[in-house]
N, C-alpha and C positions, 0 to 999 in steps of 0.2 A: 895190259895186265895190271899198271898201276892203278887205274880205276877199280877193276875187280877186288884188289885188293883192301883200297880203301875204304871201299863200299861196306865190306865186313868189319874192319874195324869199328869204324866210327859208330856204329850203332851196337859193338858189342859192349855186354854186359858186363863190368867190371876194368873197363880201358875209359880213359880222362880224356885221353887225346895223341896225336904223336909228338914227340919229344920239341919237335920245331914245327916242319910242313912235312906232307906225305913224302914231296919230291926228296927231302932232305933225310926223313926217318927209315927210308924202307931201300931197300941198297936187292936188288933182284941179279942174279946171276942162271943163267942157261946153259950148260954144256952137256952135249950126247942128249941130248932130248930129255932134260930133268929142267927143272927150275930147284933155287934156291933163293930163299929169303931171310934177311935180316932186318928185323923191324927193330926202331928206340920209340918206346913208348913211356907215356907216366899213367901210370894204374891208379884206382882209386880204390876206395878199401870195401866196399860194396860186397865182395869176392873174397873169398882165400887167393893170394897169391900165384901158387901153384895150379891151384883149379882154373885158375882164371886165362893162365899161360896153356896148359894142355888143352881147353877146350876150344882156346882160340887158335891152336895149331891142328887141331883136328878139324876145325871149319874151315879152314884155309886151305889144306890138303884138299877137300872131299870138293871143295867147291872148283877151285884150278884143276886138281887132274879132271876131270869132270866136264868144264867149259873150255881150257884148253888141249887136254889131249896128252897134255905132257908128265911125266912122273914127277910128283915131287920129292924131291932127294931130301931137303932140310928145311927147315924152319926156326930157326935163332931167334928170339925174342930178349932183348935187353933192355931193362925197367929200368929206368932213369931216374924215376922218384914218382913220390905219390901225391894225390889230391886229396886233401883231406876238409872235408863240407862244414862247416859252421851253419849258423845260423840264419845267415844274410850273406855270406860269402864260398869262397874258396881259397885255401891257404895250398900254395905247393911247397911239399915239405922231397929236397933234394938230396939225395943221396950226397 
């Protein structure tokens, strides 16, 4: 499931990265046939914030109940700080 998961992140549109490693960012919970997730991520400003969190909790849902079968009960997303793009760089600007 952790694959699945990171699979969508990392290529969505308006996420920088996971806060540390996937193993470490993404905290999965199972009980009564639901999954739950809590992801730490650092966003980058690409995106409204907001949009960027709903659409990627929508992706995540449609795509897990979907290939596994299971309900998904939550999805927590906690933004840890942002990427912010210069010129020749990336500055992370932390919360």
């Amino acid at each position: 499931m952790q694959a699945l998961v990171d699979e969508v992140v990392e290529g969505f549109n308006g996420v920088e990265s996971w806060e540390k490693n996937s193993e470490e960012s993404l905290r999965i919970e199972t009980k009564k046939g639901a999954i739950s997730l809590q992801l730490f991520l650092i966003l980058n400003l690409k995106k409204r914030v907001p949009e960027t969190a709903w659409e990627l909790q929508k992706g995540l849902k449609e795509m897990l109940e979907k290939k596994t079968g299971l309900r998904v009960d939550r999805i927590d997303i906690y933004v840890q700080g942002f990427a912010v793009h210069q010129k020749n760089s990336t500055v992370l600007a932390m919360e």
